[in-house]
One Martini backbone bead per residue (centre of mass of N, CA, C, O) as a GRO file, in nm:
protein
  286
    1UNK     BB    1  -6.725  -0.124   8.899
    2UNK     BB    2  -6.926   0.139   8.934
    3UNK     BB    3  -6.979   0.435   8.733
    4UNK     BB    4  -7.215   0.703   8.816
    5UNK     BB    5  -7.209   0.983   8.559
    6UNK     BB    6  -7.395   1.173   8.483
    7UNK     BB    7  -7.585   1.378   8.272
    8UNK     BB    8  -7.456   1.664   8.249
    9UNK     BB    9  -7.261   1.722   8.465
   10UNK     BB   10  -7.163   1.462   8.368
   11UNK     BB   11  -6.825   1.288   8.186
   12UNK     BB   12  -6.698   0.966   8.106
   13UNK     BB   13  -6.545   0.988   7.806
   14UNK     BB   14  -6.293   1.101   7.929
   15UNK     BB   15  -6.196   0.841   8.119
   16UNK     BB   16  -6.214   0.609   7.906
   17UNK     BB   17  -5.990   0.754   7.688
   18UNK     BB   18  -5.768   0.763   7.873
   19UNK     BB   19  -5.777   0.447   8.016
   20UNK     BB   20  -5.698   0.320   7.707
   21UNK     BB   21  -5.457   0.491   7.663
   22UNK     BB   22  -5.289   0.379   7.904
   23UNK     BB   23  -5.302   0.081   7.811
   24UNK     BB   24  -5.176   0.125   7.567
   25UNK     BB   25  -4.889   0.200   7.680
   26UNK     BB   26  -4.832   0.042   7.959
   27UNK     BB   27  -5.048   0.102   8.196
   28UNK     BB   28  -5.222   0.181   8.489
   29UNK     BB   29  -5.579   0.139   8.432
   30UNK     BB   30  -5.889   0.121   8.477
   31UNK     BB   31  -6.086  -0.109   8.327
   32UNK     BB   32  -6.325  -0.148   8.041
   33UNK     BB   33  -6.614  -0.348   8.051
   34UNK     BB   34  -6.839  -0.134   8.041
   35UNK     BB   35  -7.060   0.061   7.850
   36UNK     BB   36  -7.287   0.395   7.878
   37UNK     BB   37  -7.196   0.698   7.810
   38UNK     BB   38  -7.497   0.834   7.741
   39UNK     BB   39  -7.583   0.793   8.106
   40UNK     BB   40  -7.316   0.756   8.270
   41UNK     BB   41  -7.165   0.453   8.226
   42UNK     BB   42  -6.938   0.211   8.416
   43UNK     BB   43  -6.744  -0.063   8.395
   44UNK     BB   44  -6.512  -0.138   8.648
   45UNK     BB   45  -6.192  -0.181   8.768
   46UNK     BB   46  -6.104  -0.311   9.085
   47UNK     BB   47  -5.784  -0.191   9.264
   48UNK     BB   48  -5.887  -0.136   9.549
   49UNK     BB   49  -5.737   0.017   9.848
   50UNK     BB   50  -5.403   0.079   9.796
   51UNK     BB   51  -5.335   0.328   9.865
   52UNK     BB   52  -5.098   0.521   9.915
   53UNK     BB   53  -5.228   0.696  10.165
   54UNK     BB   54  -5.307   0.404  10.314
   55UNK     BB   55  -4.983   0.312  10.326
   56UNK     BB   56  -4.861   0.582  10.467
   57UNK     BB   57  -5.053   0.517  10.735
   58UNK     BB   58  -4.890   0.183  10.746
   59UNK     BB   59  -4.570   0.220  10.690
   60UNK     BB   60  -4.479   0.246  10.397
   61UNK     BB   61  -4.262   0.256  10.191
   62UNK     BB   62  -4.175   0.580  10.051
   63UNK     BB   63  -3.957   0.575   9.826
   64UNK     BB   64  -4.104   0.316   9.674
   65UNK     BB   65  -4.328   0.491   9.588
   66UNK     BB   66  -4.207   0.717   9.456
   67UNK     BB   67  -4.066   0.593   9.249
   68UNK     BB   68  -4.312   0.408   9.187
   69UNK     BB   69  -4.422   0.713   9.028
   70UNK     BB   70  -4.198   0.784   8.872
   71UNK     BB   71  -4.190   0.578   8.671
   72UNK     BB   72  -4.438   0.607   8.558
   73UNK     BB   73  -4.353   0.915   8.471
   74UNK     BB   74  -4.096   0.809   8.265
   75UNK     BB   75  -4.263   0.604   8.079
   76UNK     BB   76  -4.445   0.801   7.928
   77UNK     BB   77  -4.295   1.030   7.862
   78UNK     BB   78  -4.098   0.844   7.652
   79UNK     BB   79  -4.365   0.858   7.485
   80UNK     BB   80  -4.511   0.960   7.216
   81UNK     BB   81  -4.807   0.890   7.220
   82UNK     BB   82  -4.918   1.029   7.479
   83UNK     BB   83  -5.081   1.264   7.286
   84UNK     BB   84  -5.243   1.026   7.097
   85UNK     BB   85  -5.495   1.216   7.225
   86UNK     BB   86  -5.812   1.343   7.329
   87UNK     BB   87  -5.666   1.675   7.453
   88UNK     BB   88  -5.633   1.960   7.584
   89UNK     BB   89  -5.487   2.221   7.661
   90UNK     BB   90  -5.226   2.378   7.804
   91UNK     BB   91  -5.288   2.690   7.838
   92UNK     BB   92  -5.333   3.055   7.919
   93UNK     BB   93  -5.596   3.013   7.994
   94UNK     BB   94  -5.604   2.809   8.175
   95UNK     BB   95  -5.418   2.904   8.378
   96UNK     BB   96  -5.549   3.179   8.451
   97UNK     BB   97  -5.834   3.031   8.535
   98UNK     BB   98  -5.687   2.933   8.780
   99UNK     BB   99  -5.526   3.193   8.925
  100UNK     BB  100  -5.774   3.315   9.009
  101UNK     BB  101  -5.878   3.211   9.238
  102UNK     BB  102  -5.715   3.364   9.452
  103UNK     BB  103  -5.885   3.661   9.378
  104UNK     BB  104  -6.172   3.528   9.397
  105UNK     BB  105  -6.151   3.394   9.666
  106UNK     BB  106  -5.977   3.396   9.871
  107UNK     BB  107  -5.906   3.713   9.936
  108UNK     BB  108  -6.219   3.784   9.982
  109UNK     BB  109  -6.200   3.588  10.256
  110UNK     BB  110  -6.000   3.825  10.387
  111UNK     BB  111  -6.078   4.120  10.295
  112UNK     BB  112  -5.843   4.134  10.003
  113UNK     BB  113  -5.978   4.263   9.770
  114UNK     BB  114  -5.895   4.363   9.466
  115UNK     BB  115  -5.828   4.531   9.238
  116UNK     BB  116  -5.868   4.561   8.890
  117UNK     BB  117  -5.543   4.632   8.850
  118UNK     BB  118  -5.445   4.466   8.992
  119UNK     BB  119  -5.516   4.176   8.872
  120UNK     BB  120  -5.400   4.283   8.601
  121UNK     BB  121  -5.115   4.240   8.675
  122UNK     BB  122  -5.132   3.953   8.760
  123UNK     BB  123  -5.157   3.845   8.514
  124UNK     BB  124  -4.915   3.984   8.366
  125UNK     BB  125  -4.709   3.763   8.573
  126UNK     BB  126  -4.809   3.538   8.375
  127UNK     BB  127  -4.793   3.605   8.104
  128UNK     BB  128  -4.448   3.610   8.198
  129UNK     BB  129  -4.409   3.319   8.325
  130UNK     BB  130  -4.534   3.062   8.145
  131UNK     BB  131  -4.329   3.057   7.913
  132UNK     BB  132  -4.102   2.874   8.097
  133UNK     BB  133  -4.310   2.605   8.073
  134UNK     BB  134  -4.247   2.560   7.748
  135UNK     BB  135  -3.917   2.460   7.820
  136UNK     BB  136  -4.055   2.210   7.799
  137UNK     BB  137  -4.187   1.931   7.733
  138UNK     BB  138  -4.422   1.755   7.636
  139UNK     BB  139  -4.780   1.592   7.772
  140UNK     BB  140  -4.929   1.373   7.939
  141UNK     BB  141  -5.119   1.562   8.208
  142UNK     BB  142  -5.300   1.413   8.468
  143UNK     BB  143  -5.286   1.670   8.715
  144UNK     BB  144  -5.336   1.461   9.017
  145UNK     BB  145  -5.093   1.352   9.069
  146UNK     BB  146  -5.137   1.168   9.381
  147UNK     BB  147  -5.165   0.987   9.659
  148UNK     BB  148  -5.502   1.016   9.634
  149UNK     BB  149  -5.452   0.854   9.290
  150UNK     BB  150  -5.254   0.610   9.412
  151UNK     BB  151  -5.129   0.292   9.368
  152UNK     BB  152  -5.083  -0.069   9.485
  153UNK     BB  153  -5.025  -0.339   9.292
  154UNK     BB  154  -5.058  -0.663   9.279
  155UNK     BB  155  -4.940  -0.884   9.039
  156UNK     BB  156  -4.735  -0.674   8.951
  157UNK     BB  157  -4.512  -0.520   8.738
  158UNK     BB  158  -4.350  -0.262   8.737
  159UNK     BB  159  -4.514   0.035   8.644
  160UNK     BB  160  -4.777  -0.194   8.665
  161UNK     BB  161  -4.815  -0.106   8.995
  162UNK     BB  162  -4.916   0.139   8.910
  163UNK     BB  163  -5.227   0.341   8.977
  164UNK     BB  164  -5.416   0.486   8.781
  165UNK     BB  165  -5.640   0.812   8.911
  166UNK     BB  166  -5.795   1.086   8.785
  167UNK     BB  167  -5.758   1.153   8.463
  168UNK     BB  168  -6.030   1.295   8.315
  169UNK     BB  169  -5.824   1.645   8.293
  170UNK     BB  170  -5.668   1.607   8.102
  171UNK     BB  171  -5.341   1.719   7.927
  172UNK     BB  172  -5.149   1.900   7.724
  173UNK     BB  173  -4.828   1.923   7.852
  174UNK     BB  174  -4.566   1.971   8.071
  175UNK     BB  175  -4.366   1.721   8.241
  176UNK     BB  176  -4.335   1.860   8.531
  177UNK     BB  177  -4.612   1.879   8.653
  178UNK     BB  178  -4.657   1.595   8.794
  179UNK     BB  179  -4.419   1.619   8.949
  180UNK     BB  180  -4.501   1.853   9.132
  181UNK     BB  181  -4.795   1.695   9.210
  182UNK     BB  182  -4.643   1.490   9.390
  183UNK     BB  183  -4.385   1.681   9.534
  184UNK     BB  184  -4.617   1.913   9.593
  185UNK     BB  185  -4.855   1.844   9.836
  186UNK     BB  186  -5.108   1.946   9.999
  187UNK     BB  187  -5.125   1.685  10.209
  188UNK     BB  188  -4.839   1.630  10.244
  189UNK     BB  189  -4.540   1.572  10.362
  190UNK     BB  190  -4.232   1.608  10.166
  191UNK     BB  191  -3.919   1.550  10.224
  192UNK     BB  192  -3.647   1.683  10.072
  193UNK     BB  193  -3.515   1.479   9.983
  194UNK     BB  194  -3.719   1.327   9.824
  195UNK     BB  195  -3.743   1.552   9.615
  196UNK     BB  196  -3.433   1.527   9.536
  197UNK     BB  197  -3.438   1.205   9.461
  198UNK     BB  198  -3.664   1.209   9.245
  199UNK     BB  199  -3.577   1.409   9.025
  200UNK     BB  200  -3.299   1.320   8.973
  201UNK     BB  201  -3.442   1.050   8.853
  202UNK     BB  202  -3.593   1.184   8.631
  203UNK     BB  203  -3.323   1.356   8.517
  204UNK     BB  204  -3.203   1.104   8.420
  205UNK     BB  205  -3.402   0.998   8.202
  206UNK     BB  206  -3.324   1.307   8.055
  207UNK     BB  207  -3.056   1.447   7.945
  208UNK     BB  208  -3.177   1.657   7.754
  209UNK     BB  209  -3.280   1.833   7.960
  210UNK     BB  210  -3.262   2.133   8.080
  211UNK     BB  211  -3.213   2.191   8.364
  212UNK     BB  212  -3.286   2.528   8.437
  213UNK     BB  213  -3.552   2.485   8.255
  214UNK     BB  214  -3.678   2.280   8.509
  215UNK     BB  215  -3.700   2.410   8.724
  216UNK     BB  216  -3.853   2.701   8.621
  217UNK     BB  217  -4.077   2.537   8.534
  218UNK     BB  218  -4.126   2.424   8.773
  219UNK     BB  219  -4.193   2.703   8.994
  220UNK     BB  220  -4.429   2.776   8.798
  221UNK     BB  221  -4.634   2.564   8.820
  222UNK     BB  222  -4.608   2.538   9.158
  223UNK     BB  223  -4.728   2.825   9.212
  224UNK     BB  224  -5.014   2.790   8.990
  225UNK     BB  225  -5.124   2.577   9.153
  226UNK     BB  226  -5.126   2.701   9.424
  227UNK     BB  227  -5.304   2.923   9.338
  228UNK     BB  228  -5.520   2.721   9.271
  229UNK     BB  229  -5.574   2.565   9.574
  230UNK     BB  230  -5.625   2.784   9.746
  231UNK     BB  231  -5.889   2.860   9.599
  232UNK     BB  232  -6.021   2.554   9.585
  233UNK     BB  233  -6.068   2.552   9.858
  234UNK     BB  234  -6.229   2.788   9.947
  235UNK     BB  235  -6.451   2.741   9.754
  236UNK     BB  236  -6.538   2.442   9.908
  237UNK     BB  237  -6.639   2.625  10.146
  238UNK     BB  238  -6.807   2.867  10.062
  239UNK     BB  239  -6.978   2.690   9.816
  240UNK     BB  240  -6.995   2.375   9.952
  241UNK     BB  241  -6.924   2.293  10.266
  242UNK     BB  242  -6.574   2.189  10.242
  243UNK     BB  243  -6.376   2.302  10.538
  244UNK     BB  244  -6.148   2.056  10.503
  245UNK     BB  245  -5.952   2.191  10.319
  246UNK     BB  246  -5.842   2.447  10.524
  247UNK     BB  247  -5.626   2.287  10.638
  248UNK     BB  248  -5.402   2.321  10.373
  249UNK     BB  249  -5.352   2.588  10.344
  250UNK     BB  250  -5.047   2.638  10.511
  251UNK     BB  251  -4.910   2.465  10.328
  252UNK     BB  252  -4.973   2.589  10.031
  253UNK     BB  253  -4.793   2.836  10.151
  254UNK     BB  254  -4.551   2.670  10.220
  255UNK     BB  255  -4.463   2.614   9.870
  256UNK     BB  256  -4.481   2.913   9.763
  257UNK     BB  257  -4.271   3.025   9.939
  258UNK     BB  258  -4.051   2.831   9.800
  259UNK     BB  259  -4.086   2.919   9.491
  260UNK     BB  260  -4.019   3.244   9.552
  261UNK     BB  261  -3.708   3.166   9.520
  262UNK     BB  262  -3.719   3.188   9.226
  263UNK     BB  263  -3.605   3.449   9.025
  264UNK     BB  264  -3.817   3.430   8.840
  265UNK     BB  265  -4.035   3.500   9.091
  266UNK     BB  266  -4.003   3.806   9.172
  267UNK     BB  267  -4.302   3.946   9.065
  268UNK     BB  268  -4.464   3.734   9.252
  269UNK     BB  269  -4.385   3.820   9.520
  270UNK     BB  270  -4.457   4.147   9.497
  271UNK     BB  271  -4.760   4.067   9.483
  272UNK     BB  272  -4.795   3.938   9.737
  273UNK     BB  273  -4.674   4.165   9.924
  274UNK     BB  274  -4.935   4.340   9.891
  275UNK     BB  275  -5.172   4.129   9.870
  276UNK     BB  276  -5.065   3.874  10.062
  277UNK     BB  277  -4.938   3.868  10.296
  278UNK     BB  278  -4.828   3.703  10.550
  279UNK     BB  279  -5.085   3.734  10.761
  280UNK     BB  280  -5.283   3.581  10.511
  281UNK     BB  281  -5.108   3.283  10.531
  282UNK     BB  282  -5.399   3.137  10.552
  283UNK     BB  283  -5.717   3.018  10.674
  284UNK     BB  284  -5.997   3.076  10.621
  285UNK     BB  285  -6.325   3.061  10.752
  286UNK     BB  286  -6.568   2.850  10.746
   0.00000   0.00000   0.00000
């Protein structure tokens, strides 16, 4: 299968460099056949159609799916090696360049553009809440990993039946992130037993990891990703005219209102009930 993501807009590089690398970690990526890095051309292994989202929309396990989705990432995890790529930090810019986009996009949005006070409240609330995800593990964290970039590979055995795509935005971060990415879906509904289920079993293959230090670092996590895709999806609207994602935006909102339940987030939940109120807790216009 070709790749071809011209420079300078787009860089192959960044795709290349970690699926070589979870090859040789003993995971699925899609194998580089050949490549002209500089044109931005890949000839890359061709893993079939067979995602996540294509088999749970035909009726497929979804716990054993979700599994071995699980085991993909407690085998990364368990690896000291993860790490040993070029890879950005997630660092508190990074985080923060993120959370801005609900109060860039969304909220002007809805006509409820914040004062510049608010905002940097906004951020100071956020710089007081992130130290939390750094009380769990570092590796390498894929970012994206949910079910429309996840397969199920035949003819392979163990955690090499799960197939990673869309990897190529990798950073090095908290352990908990992947897993919020899993089980806190923005596109599907993920039904809490199973994120019960999961969770402890991710759980279980660590021990040592402080269970209420991974739950504080998971509600800060899946908060900060919600508040960056509420935002990511509405300016997919409003500067690319990709309307479709305004849909998964009410999900999202009950994602993040799950989140403030956790008393870590007590200062976020204050902001957001005088910034971004109930009532705005929807989709803006198209």
């Amino acid at each position: 299968m070709l790749m071809d993501a011209p420079p300078p807009e787009e860089d192959v590089r960044p795709f290349a460099r970690i699926a070589r690398h979870l090859i040789g970690l003993g995971l699925s990526a899609p194998a580089i056949h050949a490549a002209d890095e500089a044109r931005g051309l890949l000839v890359i292994e061709d893993f079939g159609n067979d995602t996540y989202t294509q088999l749970l929309a035909a009726d497929a396990d979804e716990t054993e799916l979700y599994e071995l989705a699980t085991d993909a990432l407690i085998a990364l995890h368990r690896l000291p090696a993860a790490t040993d790529v070029e890879a950005p930090p997630y660092d508190l810019a990074a985080y923060l360049t993120e959370a801005r986009l609900l109060t860039e996009w969304f909220l002007p949005a809805m006509d409820a553009a914040p004062m510049t006070a608010a905002v940097e409240a906004y951020e100071d609330v956020w710089r007081n809440l992130l130290p939390l995800a750094d009380a769990v593990p570092v590796t390498l964290v894929l970012r994206d990993f949910h079910v429309d970039n996840l397969m199920a590979l035949a003819g392979r055995t163990g955690v090499q039946r799960c197939g990673l795509l869309d990897f190529q935005d990798a950073l090095i971060g908290p352990v908990a992130y992947d897993m919020i990415s899993l089980l806190h879906d923005a596109r599907r509904d993920v039904p809490a037993p199973l994120k019960q289920a999961m969770t402890a079993r991710y759980l279980a293959a660590f021990p040592d990891i402080d269970r209420a230090a991974y739950v504080a670092a998971a509600a800060v996590l899946s908060a900060q990703r919600n508040c960056k895709i509420i935002g990511i999806f509405t300016r997919l609207s409003r500067r690319d005219g990709k309307s479709g994602y305004l849909g998964h935006i009410p999900r999202v909102w009950q994602l993040l209102e799950a989140d403030l339940a956790h008393p870590a987030l007590t200062p976020l939940k204050a902001w957001l009930q005088i910034h971004a109120p109930p009532h705005l807790r929807t989709a803006p216009s198209a």
